[in-house]
C-alpha positions as CSV (number, residue, x, y, z in Angstrom):
1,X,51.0,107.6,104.6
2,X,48.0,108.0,106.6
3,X,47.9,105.1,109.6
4,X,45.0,103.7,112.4
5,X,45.9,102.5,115.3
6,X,42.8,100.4,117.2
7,X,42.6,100.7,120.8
8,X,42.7,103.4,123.9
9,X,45.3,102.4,126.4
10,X,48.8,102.9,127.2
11,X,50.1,100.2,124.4
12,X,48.5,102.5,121.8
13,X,49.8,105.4,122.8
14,X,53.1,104.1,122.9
15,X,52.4,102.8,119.2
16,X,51.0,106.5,118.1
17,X,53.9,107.9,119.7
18,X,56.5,105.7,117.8
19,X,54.8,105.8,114.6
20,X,54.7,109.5,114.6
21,X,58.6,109.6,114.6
22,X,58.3,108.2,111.3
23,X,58.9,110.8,108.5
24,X,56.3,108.4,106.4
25,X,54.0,109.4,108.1
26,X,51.4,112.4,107.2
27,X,48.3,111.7,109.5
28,X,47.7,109.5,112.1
29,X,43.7,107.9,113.2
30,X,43.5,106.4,116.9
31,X,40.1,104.7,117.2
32,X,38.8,105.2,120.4
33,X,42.3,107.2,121.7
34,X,42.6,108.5,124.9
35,X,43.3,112.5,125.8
36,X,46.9,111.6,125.5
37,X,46.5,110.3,122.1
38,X,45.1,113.2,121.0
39,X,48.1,115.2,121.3
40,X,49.7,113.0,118.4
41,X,47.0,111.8,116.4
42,X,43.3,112.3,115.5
43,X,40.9,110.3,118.0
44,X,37.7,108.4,116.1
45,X,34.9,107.6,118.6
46,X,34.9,103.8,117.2
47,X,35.5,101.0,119.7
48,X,37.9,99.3,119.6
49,X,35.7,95.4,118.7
50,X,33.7,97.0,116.5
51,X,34.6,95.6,113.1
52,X,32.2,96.5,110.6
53,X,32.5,100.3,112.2
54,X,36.6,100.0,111.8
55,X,36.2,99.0,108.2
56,X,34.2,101.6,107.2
57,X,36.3,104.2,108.3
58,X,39.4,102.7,107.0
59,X,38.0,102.5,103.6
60,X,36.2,105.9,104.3
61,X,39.5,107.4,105.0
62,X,41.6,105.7,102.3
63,X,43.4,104.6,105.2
64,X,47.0,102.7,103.6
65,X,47.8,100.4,107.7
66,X,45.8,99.9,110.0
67,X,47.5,98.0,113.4
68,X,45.4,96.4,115.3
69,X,46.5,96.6,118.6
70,X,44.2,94.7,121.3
71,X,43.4,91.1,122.1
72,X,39.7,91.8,121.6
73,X,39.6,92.9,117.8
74,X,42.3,90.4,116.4
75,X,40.2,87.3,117.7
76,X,36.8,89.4,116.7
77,X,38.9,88.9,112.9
78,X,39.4,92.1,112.6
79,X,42.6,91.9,110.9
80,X,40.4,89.1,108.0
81,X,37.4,91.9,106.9
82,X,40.4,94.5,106.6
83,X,42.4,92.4,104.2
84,X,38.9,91.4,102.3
85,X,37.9,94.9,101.9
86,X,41.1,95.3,100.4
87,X,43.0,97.2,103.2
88,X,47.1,96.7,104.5
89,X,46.3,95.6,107.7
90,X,49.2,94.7,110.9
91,X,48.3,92.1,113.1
92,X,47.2,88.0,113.0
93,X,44.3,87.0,111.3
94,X,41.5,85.3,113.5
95,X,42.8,81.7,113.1
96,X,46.2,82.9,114.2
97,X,45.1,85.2,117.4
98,X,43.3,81.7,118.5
99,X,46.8,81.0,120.8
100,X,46.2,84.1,123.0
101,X,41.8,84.0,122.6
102,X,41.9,80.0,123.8
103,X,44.4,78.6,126.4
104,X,43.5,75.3,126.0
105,X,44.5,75.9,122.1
106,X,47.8,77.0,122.8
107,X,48.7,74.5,125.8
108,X,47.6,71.5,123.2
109,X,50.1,73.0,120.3
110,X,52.5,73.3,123.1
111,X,52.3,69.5,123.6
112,X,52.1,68.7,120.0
113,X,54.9,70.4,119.0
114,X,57.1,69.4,122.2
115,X,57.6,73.4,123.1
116,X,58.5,73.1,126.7
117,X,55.3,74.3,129.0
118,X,54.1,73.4,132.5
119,X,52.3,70.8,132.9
120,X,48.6,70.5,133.0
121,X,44.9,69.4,132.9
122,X,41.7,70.8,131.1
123,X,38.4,70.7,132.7
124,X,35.0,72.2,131.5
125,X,33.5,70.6,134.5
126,X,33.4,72.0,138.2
127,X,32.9,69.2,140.3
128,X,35.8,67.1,138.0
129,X,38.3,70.4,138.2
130,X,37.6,70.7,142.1
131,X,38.2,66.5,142.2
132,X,41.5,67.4,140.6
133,X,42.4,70.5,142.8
134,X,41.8,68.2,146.1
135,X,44.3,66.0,144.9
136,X,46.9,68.8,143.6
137,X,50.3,69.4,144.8
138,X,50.4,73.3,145.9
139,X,50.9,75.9,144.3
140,X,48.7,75.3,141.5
141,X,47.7,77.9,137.8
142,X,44.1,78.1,137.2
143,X,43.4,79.7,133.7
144,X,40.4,80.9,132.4
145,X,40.4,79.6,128.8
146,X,39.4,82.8,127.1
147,X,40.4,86.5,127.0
148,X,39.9,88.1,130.7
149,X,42.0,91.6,130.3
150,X,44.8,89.6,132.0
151,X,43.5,88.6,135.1
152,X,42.0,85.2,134.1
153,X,45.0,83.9,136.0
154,X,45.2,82.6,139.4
155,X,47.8,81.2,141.5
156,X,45.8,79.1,143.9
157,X,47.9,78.2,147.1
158,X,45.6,75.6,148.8
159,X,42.3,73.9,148.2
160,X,40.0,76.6,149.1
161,X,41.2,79.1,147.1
162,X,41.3,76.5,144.2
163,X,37.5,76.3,145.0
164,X,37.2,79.5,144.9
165,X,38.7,80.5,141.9
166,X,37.5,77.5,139.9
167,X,33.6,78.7,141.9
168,X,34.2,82.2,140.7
169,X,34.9,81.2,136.8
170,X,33.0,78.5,135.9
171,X,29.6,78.9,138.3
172,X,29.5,82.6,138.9
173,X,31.0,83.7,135.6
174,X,32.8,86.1,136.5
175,X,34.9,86.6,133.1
176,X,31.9,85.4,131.1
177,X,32.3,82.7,128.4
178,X,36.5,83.3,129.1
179,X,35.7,81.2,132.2
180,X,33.3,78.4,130.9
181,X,36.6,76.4,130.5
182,X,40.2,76.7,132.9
183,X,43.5,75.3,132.1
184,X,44.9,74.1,135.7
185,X,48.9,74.3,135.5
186,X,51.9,73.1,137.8
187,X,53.3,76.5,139.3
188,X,56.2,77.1,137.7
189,X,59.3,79.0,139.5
190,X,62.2,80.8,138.2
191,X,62.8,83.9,136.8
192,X,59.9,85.8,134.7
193,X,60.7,87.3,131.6
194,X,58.8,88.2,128.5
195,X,59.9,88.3,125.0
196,X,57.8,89.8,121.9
197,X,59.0,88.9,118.5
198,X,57.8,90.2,114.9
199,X,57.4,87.7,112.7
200,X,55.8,87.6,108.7
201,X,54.7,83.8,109.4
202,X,57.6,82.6,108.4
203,X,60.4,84.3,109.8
204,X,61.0,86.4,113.0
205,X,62.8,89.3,114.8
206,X,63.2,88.8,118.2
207,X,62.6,92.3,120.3
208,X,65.1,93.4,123.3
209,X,64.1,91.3,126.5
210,X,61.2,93.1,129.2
211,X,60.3,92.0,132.6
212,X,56.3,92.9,133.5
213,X,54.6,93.1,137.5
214,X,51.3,92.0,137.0
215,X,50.7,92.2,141.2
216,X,48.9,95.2,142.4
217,X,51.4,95.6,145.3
218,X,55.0,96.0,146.1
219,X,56.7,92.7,146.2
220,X,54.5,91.2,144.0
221,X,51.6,90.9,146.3
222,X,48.0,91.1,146.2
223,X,45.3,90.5,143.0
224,X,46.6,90.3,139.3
225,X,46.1,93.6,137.4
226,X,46.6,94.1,133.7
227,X,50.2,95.5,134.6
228,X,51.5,98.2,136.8
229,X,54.9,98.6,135.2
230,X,57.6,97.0,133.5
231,X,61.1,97.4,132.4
232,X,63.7,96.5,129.7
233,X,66.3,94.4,129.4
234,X,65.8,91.4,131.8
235,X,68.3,90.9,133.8
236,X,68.4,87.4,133.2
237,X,67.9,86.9,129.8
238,X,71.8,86.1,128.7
239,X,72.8,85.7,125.3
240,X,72.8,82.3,125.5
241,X,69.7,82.1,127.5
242,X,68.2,84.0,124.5
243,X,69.7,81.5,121.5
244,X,68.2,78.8,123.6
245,X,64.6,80.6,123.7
246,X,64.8,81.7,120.2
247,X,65.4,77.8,119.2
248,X,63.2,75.8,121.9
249,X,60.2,77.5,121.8
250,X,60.0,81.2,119.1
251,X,61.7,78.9,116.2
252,X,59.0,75.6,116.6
253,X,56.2,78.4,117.2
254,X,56.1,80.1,114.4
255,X,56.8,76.6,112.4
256,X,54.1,75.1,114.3
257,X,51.8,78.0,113.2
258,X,52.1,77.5,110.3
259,X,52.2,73.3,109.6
260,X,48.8,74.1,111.5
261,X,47.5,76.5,108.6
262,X,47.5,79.2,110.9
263,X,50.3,81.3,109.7
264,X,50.8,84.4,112.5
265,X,51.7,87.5,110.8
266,X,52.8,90.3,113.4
267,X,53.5,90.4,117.1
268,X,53.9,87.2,119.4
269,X,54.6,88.0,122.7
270,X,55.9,84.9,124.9
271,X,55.6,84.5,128.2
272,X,58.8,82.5,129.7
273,X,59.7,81.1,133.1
274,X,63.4,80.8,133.2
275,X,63.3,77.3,135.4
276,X,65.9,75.2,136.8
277,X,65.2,72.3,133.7
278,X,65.3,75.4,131.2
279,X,62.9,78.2,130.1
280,X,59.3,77.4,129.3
281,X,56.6,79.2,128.3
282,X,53.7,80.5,130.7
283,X,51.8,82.5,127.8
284,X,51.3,83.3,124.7
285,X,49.4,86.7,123.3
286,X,49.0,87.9,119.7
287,X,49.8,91.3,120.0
288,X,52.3,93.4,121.3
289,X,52.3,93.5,125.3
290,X,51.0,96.3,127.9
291,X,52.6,98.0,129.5
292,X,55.9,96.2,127.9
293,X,55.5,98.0,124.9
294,X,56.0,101.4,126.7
295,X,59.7,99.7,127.7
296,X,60.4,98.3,124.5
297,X,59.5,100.6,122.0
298,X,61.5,103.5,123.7
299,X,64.5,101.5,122.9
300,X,63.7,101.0,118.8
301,X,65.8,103.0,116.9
302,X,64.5,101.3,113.2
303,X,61.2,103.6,111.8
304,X,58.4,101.0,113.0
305,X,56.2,101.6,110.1
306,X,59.2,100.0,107.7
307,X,59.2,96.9,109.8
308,X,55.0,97.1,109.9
309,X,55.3,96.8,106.2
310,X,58.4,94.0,106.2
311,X,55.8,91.4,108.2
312,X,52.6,92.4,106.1
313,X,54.9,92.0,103.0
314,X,56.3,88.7,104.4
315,X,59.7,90.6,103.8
316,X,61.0,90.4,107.1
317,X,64.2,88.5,106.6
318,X,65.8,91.5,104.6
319,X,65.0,94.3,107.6
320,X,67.9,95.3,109.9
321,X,66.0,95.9,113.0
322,X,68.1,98.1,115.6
323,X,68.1,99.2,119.5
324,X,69.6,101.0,121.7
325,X,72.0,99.7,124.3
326,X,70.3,101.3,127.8
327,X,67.4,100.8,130.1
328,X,63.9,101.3,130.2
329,X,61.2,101.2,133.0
330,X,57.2,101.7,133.0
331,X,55.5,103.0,136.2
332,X,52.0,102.2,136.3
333,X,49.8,105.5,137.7
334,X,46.5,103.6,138.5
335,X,43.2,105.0,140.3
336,X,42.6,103.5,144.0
337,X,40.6,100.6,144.3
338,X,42.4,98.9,140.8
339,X,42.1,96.4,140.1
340,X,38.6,96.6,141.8
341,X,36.0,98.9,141.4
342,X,37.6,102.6,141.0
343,X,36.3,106.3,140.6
344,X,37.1,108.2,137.4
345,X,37.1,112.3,136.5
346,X,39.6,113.4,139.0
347,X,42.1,115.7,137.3
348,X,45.6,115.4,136.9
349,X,48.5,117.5,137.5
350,X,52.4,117.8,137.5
351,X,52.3,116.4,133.5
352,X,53.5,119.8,132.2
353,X,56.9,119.4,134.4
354,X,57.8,116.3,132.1
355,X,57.6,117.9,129.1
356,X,61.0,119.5,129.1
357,X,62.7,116.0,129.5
358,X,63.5,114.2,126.4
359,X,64.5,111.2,128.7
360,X,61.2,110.8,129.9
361,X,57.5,109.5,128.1
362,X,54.0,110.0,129.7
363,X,51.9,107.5,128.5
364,X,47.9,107.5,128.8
365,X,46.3,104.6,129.7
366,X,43.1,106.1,131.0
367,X,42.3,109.6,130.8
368,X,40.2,112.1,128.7
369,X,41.1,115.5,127.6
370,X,38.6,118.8,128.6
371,X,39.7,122.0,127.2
372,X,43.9,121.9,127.8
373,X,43.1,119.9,131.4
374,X,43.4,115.7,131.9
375,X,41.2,113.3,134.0
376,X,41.3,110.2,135.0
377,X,39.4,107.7,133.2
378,X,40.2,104.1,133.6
379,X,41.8,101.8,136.1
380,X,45.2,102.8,134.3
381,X,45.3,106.3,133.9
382,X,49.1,106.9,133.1
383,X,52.2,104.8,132.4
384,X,55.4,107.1,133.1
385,X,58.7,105.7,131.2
386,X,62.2,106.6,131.4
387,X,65.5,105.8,129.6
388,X,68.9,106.0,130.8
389,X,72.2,104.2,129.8
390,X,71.8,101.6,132.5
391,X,68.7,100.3,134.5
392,X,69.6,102.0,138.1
393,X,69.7,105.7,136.4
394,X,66.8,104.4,134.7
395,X,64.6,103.5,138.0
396,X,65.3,106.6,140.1
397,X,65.0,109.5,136.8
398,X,61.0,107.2,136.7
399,X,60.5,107.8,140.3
400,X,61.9,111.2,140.4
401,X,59.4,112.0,137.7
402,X,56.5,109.4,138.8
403,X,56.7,112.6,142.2
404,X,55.5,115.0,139.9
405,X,52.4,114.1,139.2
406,X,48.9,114.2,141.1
407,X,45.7,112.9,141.4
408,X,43.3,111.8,143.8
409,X,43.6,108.2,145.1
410,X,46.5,107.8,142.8
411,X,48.9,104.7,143.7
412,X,51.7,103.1,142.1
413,X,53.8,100.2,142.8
414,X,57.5,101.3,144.0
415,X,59.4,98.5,142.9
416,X,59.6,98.2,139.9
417,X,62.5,97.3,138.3
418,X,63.9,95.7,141.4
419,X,63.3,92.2,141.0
């Protein structure tokens, strides 16, 4: 099979990198890629939202799946103009990735369907969403609506940081049209866990249990980021816990999805709070999660391009999906300044001392390749992941390996996995 994975970060490398362990396939595409990407698979200079340009090549290339990996391209439709132009394609159509592209769409299924949520309030008004704020009970969620490379979420802990979050999206625009609208939430406490399932629209696979630090800082401090590391299982997430989940809020999801005409074929990713009245859900996305995917897929022992098939096929219920028993955990290697402004083209070193260990993964988020030399090249630049039979080995072989490696302003959070 030849396969095309859309996207550039960490997630995608982690997908290229599991794919390529299937003896299906013969060739893989990555469109952009990364420098690490290009170690497994052949990088296309095609951005990642650019549909018509994705098309092309996949029909150019008599490409037989295409996964579309990012937020961006799956509510662009990226997944619909594959299927018309005849194409296998993995991921939601548009009308499906709506409950990660619009919050307000998924917290209004939430409430129709009875999945349990936070409570909350929708404004696309300034003055009426500040009116509200003044009158909150603190801690309060302010959500941009729309897609805002996950940091369209912030936990405002009196009124003038309410005003200035609600100032910042919806008069200054600072994640564009994402902002226009906000979803403002009761804060939610408990345990954080997130669960990604596979599902054919009508049935689903649950995936083993991951824990993400979206905080910049140790002890979960400072600005949201897109993630600076994650690790698998939860340590809360009980079998029962998980029967529970599976039929409060996965089971009525994907149902709900589909009595709304919006079938969602591949990877929902839920985002629970474990609270003291039960868990609930703090997000949806339509695709698999980053940097939990670099966790999760370690620990897949069925050849991911079978089950890629099962929910394009709507075939799922006859796959025996299997994982392994240990640990996994993500450190994020990010450049200083992330999640603010950042500099990029400082080379990397200390990569080639990983290579010996099976037991460890470099994944690139944000770097580019020159000659047999890496730079960094995004906010991200690498996610390190190891596995081990139990979460302890597997946080001190990441940090013993997370010392290796070198560059310029490079910082990393030193808790993860602790929580």
């Amino acid at each position: 099979m030849k396969i095309l994975v859309v996207g550039g970060g960490g997630r995608e490398h982690a997908l290229v990198w599991k794919i390529s362990q299937s003896p299906r396939v013969k060739k893989i595409y990555c469109a952009p890629g990364n420098g690490g990407i290009s170690e497994l698979a052949e990088c296309v200079d095609i951005a990642a939202a650019d549909v018509d340009g994705m098309v092309r090549f996949a029909k150019e290339s008599n490409i037989d799946l295409t996964v579309v990996a990012p937020e961006d391209p799956l509510a662009l439709g990226m997944v619909d103009a594959l299927e018309d132009a005849g194409l296998k394609a993995f991921g939601p159509k548009r009308d499906a990735a709506v409950i990660e592209s619009s919050k307000v769409f998924a917290k209004n299924l939430m409430k129709k369907y009875g999945i349990p949520t936070a409570e909350y309030r929708i404004f696309d008004d300034y003055l009426k969403a500040l009116g509200y704020a003044e009158e909150a009970y603190y801690p309060i969620v302010i959500k941009a609506e729309g897609l805002a490379l996950g940091k369209g979420v912030i936990i405002a802990n009196d009124i003038n940081e309410a005003n200035k979050t609600l100032k910042s999206m919806m008069l200054d625009n600072v994640f564009g049209q994402a902002g226009r609208r906000v979803v403002i939430e009761e804060y939610l406490t408990g345990s954080e866990v997130t669960v990604m399932v596979f599902t054919d629209g009508k049935n689903f696979v649950p995936m083993v249990s991951a824990q993400d630090h979206k905080r910049v800082y140790d002890d979960d401090k400072g600005p949201n980021t897109g993630g600076m590391g994650a690790f698998s299982p939860s340590r809360m997430y009980t079998p029962a816990i998980a029967r529970q989940v599976e039929e409060t809020i996965i089971k009525p999801t994907v149902k709900a999805m589909a009595d709304e005409g919006r079938s969602f074929k591949g990877v929902l990713y839920f985002g629970l709070m474990l609270t003291d009245q039960g868990p609930k859900v703090l997000e949806y996305n339509a695709r698999f999660g980053d940097p939990e995917t670099q966790v999760v897929l370690p620990r897949l022992k069925t050849d991911i391009v079978d089950v890629f098939e099962a929910v394009v096929e709507e075939r799922l219920e006859r796959m025996d999906i299997r994982w392994d028993d240990g640990a996994a955990v993500c450190v994020i290697l990010a450049s200083g300044g992330y999640p603010g402004a950042y500099k990029r083209g400082y080379p990397i070193t200390g990569l080639e001392s990983l290579l010996e260990d099976p037991r460890v993964t470099v994944f690139h988020s944000g770097t580019r390749k020159e000659g047999r030399e890496y730079y960094t090249n995004g906010g991200r630049v690498l996610g390190v992941t190891a596995v081990a039979p139990e979460l302890g080995s597997a946080i001190d072989r990441v940090y013993e390996s997370v010392r290796k490696i070198h560059f310029q302003d490079m910082h990393y959070r030193r808790d993860i996995g602790r929580k």
